[in-house]
Every structure is written in C-alpha cells, then in structure tokens.
C-alpha atoms as an extended CHARMM CRD file, in Angstrom:
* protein
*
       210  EXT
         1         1  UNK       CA            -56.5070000000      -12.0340000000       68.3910000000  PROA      1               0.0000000000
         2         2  UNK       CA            -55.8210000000      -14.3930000000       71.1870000000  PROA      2               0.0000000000
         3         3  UNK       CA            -52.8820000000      -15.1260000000       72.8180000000  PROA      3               0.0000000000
         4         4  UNK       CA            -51.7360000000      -18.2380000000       71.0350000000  PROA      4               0.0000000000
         5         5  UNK       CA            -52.1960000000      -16.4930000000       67.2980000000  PROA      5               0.0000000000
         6         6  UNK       CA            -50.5700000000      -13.8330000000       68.4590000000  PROA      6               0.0000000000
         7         7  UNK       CA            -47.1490000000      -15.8630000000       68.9520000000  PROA      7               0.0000000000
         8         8  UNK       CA            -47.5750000000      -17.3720000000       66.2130000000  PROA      8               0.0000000000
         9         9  UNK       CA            -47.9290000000      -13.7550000000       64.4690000000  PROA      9               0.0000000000
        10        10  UNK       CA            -45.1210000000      -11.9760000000       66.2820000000  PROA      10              0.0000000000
        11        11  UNK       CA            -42.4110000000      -14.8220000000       65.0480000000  PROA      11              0.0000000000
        12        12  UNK       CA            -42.9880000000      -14.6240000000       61.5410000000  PROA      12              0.0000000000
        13        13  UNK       CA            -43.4280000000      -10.8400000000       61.2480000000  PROA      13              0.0000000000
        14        14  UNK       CA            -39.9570000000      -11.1520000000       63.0660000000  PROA      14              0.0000000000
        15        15  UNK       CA            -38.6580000000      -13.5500000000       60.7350000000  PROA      15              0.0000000000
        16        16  UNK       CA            -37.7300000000      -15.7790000000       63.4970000000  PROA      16              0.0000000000
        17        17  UNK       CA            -37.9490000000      -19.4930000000       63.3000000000  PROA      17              0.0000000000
        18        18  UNK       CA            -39.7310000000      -21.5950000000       66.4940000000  PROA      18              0.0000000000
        19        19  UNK       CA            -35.8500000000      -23.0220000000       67.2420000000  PROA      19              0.0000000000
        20        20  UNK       CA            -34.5660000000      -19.2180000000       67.6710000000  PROA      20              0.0000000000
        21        21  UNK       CA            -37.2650000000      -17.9410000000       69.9780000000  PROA      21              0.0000000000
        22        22  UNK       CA            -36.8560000000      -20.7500000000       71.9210000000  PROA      22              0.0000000000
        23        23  UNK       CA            -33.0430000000      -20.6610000000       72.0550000000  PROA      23              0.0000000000
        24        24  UNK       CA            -33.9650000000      -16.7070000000       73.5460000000  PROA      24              0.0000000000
        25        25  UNK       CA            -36.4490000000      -17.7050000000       75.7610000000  PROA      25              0.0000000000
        26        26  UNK       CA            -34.4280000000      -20.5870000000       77.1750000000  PROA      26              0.0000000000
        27        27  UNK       CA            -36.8280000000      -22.7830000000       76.2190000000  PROA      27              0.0000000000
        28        28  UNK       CA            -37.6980000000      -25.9830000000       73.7250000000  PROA      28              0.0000000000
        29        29  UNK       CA            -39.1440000000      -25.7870000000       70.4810000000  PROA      29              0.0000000000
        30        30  UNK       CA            -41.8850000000      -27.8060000000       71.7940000000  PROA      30              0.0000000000
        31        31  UNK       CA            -43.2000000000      -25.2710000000       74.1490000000  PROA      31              0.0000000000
        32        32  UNK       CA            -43.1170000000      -23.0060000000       70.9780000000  PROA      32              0.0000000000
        33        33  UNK       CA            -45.4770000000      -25.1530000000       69.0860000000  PROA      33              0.0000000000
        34        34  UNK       CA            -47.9730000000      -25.8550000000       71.8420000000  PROA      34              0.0000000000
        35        35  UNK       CA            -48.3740000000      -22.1940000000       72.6480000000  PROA      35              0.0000000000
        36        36  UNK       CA            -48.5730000000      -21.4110000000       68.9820000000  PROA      36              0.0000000000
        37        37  UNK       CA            -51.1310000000      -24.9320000000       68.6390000000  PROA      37              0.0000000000
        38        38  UNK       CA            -53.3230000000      -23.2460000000       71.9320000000  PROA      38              0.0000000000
        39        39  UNK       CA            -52.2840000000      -26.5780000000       73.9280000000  PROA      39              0.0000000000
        40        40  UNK       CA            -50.8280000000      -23.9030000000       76.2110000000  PROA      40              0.0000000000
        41        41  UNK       CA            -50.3720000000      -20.3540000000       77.0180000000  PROA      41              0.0000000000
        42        42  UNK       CA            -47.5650000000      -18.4700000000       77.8100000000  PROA      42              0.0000000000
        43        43  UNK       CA            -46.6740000000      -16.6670000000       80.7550000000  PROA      43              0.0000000000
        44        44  UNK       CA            -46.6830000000      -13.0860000000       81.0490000000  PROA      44              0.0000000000
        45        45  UNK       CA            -43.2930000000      -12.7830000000       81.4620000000  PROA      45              0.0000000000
        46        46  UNK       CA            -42.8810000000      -14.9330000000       78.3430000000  PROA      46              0.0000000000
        47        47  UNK       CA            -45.1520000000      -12.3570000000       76.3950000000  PROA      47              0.0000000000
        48        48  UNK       CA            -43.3310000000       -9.9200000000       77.0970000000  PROA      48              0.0000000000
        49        49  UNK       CA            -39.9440000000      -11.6050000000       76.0390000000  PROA      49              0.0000000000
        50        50  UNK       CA            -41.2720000000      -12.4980000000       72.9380000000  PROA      50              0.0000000000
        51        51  UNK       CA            -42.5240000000       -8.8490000000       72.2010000000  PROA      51              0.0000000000
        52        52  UNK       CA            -38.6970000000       -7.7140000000       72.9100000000  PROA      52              0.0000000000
        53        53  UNK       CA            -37.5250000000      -10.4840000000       71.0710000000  PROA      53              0.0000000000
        54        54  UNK       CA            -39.7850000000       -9.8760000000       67.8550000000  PROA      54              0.0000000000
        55        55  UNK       CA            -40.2020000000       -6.0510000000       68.3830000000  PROA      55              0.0000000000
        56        56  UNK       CA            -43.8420000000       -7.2300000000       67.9580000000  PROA      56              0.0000000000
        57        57  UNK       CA            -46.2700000000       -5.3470000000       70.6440000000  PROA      57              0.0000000000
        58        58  UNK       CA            -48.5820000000       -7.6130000000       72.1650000000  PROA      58              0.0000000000
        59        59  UNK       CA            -52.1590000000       -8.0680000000       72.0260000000  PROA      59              0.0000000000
        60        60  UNK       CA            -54.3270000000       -4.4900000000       73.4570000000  PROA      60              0.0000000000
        61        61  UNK       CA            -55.6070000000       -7.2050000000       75.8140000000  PROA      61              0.0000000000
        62        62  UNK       CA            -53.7140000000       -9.6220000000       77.2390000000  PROA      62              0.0000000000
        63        63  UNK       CA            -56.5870000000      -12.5190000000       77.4800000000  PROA      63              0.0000000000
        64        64  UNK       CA            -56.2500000000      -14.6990000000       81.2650000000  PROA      64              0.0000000000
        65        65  UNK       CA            -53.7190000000      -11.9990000000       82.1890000000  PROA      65              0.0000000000
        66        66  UNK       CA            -56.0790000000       -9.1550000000       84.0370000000  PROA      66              0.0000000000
        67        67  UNK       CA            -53.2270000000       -6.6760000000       82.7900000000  PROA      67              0.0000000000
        68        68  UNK       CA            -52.6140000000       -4.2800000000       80.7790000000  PROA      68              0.0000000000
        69        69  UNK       CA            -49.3790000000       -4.0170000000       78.3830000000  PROA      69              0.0000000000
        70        70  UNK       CA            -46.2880000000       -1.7840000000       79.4450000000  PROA      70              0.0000000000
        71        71  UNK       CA            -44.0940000000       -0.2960000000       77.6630000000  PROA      71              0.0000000000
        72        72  UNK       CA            -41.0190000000       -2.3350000000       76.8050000000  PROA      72              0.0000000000
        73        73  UNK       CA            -37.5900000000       -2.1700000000       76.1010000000  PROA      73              0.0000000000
        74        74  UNK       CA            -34.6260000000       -4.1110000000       75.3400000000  PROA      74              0.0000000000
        75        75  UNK       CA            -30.9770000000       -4.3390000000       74.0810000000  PROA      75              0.0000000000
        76        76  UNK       CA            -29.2760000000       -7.2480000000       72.4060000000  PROA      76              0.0000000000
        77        77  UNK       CA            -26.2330000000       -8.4830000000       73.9070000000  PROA      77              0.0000000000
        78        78  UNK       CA            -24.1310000000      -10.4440000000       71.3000000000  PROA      78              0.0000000000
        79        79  UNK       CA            -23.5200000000      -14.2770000000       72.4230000000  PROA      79              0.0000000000
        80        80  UNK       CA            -19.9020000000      -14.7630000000       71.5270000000  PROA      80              0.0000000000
        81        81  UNK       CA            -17.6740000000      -18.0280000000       71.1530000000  PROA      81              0.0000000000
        82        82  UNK       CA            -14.3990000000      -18.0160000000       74.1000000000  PROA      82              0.0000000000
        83        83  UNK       CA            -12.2000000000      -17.5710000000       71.2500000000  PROA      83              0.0000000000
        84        84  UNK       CA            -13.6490000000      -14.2530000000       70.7750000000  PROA      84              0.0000000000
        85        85  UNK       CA            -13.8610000000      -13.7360000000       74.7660000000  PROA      85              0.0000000000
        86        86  UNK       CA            -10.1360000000      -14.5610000000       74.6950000000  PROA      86              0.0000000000
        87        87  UNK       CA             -9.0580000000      -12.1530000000       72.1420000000  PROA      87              0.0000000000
        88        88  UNK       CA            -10.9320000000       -9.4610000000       73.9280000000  PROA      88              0.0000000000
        89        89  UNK       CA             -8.2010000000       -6.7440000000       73.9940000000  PROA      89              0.0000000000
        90        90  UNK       CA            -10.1060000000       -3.8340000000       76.3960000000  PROA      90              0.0000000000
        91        91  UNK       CA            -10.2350000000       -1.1460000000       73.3030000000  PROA      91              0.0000000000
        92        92  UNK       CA            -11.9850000000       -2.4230000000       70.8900000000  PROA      92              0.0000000000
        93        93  UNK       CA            -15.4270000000       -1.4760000000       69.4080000000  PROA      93              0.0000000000
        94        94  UNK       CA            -19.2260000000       -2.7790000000       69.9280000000  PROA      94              0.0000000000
        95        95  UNK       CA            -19.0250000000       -5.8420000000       68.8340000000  PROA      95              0.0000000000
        96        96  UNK       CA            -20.8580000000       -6.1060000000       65.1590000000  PROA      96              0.0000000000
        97        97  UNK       CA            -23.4610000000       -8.4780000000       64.2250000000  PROA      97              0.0000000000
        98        98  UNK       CA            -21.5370000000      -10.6130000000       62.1440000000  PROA      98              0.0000000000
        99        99  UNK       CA            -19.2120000000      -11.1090000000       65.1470000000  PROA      99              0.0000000000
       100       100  UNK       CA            -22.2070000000      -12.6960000000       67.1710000000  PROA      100             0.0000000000
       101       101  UNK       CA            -23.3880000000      -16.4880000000       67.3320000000  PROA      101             0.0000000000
       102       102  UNK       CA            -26.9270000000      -14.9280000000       68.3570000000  PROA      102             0.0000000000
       103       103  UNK       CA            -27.9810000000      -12.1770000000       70.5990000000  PROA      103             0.0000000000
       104       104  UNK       CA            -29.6070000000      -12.5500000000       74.1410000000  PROA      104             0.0000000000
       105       105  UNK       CA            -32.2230000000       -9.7120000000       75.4790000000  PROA      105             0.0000000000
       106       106  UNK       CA            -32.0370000000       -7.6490000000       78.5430000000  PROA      106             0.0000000000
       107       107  UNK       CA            -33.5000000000       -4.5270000000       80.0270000000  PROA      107             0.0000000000
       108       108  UNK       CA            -29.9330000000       -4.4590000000       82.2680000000  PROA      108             0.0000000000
       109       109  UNK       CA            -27.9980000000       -0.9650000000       81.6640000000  PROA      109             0.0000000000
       110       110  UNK       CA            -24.6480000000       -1.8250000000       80.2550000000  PROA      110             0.0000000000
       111       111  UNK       CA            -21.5530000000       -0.7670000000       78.8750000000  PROA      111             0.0000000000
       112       112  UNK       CA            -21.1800000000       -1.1670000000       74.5200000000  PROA      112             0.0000000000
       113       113  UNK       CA            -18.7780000000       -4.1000000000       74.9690000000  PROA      113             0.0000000000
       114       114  UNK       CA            -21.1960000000       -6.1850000000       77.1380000000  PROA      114             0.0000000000
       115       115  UNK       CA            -21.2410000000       -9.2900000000       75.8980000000  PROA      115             0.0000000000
       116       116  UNK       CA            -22.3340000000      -12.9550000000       76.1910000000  PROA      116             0.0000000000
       117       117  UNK       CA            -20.9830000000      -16.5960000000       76.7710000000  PROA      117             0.0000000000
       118       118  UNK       CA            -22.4090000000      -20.2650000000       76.7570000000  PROA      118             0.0000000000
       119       119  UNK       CA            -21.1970000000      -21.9970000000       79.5200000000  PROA      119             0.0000000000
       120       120  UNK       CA            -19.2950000000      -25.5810000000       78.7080000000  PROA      120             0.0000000000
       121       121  UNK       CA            -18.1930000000      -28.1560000000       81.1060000000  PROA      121             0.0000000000
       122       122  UNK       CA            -18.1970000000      -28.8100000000       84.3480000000  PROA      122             0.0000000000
       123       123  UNK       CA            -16.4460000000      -26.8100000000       86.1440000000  PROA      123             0.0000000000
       124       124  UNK       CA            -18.6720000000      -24.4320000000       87.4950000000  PROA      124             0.0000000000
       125       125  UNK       CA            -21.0100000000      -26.7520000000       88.9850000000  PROA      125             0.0000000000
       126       126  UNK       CA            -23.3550000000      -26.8310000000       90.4660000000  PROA      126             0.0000000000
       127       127  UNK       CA            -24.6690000000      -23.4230000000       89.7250000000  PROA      127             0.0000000000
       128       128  UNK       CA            -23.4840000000      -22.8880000000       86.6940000000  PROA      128             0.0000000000
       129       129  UNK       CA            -24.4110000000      -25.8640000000       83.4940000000  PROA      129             0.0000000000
       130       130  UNK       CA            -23.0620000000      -26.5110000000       80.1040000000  PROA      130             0.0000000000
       131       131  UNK       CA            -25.5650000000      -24.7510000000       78.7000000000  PROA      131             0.0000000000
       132       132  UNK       CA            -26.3260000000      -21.9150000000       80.6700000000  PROA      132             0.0000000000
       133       133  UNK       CA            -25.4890000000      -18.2070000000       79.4760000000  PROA      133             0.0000000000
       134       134  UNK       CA            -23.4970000000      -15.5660000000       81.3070000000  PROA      134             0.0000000000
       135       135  UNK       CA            -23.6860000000      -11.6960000000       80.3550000000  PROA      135             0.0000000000
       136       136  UNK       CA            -20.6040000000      -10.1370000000       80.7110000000  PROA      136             0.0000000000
       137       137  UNK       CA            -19.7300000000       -6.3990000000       81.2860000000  PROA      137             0.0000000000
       138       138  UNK       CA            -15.8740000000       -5.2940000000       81.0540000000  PROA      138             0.0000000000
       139       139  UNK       CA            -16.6890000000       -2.0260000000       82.4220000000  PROA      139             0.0000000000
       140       140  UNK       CA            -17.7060000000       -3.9070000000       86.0380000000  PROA      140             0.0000000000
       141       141  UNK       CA            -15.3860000000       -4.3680000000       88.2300000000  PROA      141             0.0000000000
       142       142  UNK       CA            -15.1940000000       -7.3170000000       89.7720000000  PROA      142             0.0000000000
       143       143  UNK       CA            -16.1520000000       -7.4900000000       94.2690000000  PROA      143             0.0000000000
       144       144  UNK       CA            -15.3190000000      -10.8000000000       96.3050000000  PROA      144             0.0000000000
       145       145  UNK       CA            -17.4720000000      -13.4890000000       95.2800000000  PROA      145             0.0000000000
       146       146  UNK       CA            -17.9680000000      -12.3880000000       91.9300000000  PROA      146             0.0000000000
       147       147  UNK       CA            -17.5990000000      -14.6000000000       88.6330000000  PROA      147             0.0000000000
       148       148  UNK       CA            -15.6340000000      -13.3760000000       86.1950000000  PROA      148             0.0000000000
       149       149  UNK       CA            -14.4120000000      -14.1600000000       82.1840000000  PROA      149             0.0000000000
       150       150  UNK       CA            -10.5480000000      -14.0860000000       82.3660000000  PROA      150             0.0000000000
       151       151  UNK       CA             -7.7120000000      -15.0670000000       79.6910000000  PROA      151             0.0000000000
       152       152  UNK       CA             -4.4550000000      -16.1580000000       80.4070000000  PROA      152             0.0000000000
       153       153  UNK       CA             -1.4800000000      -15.7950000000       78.4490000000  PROA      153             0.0000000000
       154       154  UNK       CA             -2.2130000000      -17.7780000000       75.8790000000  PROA      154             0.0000000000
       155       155  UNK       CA             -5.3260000000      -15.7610000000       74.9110000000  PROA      155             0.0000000000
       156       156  UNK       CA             -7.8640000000      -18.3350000000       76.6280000000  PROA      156             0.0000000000
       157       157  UNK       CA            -11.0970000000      -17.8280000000       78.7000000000  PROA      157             0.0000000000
       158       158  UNK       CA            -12.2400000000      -19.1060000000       81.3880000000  PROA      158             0.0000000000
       159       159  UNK       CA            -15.3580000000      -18.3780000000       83.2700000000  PROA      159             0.0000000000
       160       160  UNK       CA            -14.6310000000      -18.4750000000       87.2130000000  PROA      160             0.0000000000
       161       161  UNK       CA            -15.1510000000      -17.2110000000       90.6200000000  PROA      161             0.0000000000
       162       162  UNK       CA            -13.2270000000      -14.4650000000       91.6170000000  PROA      162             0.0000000000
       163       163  UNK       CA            -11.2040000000      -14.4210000000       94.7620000000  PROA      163             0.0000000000
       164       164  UNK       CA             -8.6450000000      -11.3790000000       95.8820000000  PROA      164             0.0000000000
       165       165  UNK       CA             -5.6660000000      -12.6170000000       97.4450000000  PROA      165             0.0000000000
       166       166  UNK       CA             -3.7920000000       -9.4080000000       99.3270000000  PROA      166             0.0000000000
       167       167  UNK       CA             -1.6410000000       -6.8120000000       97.5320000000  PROA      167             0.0000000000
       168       168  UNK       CA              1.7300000000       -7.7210000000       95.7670000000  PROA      168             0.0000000000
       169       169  UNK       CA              5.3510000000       -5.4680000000       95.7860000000  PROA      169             0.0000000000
       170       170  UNK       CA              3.8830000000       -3.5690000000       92.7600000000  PROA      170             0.0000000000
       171       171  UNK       CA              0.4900000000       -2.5760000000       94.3380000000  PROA      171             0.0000000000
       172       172  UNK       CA             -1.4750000000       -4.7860000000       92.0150000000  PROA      172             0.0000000000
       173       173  UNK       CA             -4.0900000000       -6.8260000000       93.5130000000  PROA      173             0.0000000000
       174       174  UNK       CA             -3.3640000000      -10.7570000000       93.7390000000  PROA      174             0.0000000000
       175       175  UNK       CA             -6.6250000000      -12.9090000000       93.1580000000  PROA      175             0.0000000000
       176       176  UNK       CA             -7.5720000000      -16.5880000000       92.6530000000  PROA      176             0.0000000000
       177       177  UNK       CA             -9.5910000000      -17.8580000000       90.2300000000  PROA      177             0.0000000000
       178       178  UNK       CA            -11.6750000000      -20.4390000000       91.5480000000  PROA      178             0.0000000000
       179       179  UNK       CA            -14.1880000000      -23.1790000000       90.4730000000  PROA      179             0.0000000000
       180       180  UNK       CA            -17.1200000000      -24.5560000000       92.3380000000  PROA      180             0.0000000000
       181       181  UNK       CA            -16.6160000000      -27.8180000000       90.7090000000  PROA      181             0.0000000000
       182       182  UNK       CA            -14.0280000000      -28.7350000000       93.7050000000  PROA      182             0.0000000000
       183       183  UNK       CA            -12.6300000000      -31.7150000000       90.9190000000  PROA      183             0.0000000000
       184       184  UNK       CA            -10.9910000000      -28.7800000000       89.0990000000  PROA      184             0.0000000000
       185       185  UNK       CA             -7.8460000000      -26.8000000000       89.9860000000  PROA      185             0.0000000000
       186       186  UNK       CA             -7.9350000000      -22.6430000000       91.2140000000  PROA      186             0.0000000000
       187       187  UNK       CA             -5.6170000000      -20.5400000000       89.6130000000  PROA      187             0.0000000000
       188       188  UNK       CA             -3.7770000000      -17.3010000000       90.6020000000  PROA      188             0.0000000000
       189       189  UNK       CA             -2.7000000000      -14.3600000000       89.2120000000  PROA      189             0.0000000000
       190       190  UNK       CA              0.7000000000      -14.1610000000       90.9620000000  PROA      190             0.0000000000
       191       191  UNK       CA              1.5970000000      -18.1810000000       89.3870000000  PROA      191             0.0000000000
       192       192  UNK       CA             -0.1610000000      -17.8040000000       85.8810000000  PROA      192             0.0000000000
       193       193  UNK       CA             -0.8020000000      -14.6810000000       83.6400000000  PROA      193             0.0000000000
       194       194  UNK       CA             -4.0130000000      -13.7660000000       84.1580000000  PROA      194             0.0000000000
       195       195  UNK       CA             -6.7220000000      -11.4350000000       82.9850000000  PROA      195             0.0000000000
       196       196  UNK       CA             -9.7710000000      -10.3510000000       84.1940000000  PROA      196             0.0000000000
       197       197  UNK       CA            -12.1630000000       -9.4400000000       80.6310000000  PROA      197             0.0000000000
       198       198  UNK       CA            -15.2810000000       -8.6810000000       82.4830000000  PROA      198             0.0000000000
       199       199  UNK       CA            -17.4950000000       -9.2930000000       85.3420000000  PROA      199             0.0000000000
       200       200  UNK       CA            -21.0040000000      -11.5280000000       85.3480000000  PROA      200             0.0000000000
       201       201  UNK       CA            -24.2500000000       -9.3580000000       85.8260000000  PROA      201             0.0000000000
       202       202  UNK       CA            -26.5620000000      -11.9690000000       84.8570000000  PROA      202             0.0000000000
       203       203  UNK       CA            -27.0310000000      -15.6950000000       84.5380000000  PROA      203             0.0000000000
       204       204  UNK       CA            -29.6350000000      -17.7040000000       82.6440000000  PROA      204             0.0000000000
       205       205  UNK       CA            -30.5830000000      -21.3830000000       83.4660000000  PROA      205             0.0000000000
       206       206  UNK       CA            -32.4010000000      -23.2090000000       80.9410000000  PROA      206             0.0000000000
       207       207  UNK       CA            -34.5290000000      -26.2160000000       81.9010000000  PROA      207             0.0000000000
       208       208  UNK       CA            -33.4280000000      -29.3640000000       80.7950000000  PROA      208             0.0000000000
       209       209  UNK       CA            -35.9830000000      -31.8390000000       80.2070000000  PROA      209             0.0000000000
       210       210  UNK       CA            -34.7590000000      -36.2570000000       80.1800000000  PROA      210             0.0000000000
C-alpha cells in the first residue's frame, strides 16, 4: 500500500471526514485530498499525526521515507469554548467528551484537566492569531513570561501574558496580565478580580493561505 492509499485508508477506518483531519493537523482540506489523490505526499511528521489521530498504524514501509515506523502514542486534549474556560472552577472532573468542541493530539505529559482553547482576536498579536490553539494545564504554574487562561469576576477568560508584580499585605502575589497587541489594555490582579485557570504548554499555528 503506498503512502497516499494509506491516508486515504486510515481516515475512513477512523471514521473521520477530510475537514476533521485537517482541522487536527492544522491544515486545509485541500492538502487532504491531494495526498489522498497522490498529487502529494505527506511528511513524516504528518504520518505520524495521522496514525495518532486515526489510531491507524502506518504502512510496514514508509515509501520515500528511508525509516522505519516507531511506536506511537497520544492523548486527546478536549478543545473547549471560553465559556467553559471561564466556568473552570479548579475541582472539577476530566472533562467528558460531550463537553468538547473537538480534541487536539499530543505526546505532552499532562494533568486530567488539561485542556484546549482557539484563540480569537487580536490581542495577542503578533504571536498568537485568531485561529491558533493553546493547550492549557491548570496544574502548571505559571513563571515570568508565561501566557496564561485567566477569568475575572464575572466568570470570563482571557488568554494573556503573565507578569508578577511584587507581593501584597496578604502575601499573595500581584501580577499583570498583559497583551502583546500594545492597542489593548493590561490588567492587574490588585485593580480587577482575577484568576489564573491554567498555564500554556503548547501553541499551534496554522498556515493561512490568501
């Protein structure tokens, strides 16, 4: 079986439609279709996201590759909405699968309540575009520099950089929230409730074609 068959072959034993894989590869449906066509082939790394998306081994031989396959492993991180990232309350369970929008793939060792956002706006630029995804761990603490999902008082998320500020009277720490879109204001802990839900530990860019 060559490569391009065996895309093809993986997605529907998975059930998956060429729009899903794509949305977990980061991709467009059109790349789908020409590696599943033979116009192109994948990339190895993209064989072996498929094969963790699909739970489909690939090929014995991985044709143009010169390598053999490797064991692989994977855990779905539910993509949530903010709504749900605001009403995060620190003690609650896994999240379920009917709580999820989709699921994103990594090989990352995290905590049961990791979870995942779509960036919108923007704020965050330029690093971070509508768009993008974030994986989020609440069990990470956040360091300097970090970018974190926080909710204010009215239950609302926000994805930002993190910035402590010194020690207040009660011995709680004092930070900033801050975004790199310098049009948009910071925030701080000490003048708004604030939150931190979890800490980023890892960020996916999808190409943009137009």
């Amino acid at each position: 079986m060559d490569i391009n068959s065996w895309v093809r072959a993986a997605r529907s034993k998975a059930g998956k439609s060429q729009e899903a894989l794509a949305s977990a590869l980061g991709i467009t449906k059109g790349n789908v279709s020409a590696w599943e066509n033979g116009r192109h082939k994948p990339k190895l790394e993209q064989v072996l996201a498929i094969s963790r998306f699909t739970g489909h081994p690939p090929p014995p031989e991985l044709a143009g590759y010169n390598v053999a396959p490797a064991p692989i492993g994977g855990r779905r991180i539910p993509l949530i909405s903010y709504v749900q990232a605001g009403g995060w309350t620190g003690v609650v369970d896994n999240y379920q699968p009917g709580d999820a929008e989709d699921f994103l793939l990594t090989d990352l060792e995290l905590s049961g309540t990791a979870f995942a956002l779509e960036i919108k706006g923007d704020s965050m630029l330029p690093e971070f575009r509508a768009g993008d995804r974030v994986i989020i761990d609440p069990n990470v603490s956040p360091q300097p520099g970090d970018f974190v999902v926080a909710k204010n008082g009215d239950d609302e998320a926000t994805f930002k950089k993190y910035r402590p500020r010194g020690i207040n009277e009660r011995g709680e720490t004092v930070f900033e929230l801050v975004p790199l879109n310098e049009d948009y204001p910071s925030m701080r802990s000490d003048a708004t409730p604030i939150r931190i839900v979890g800490t980023m530990v890892e960020h996916r860019k999808y190409r943009r074609r137009g």
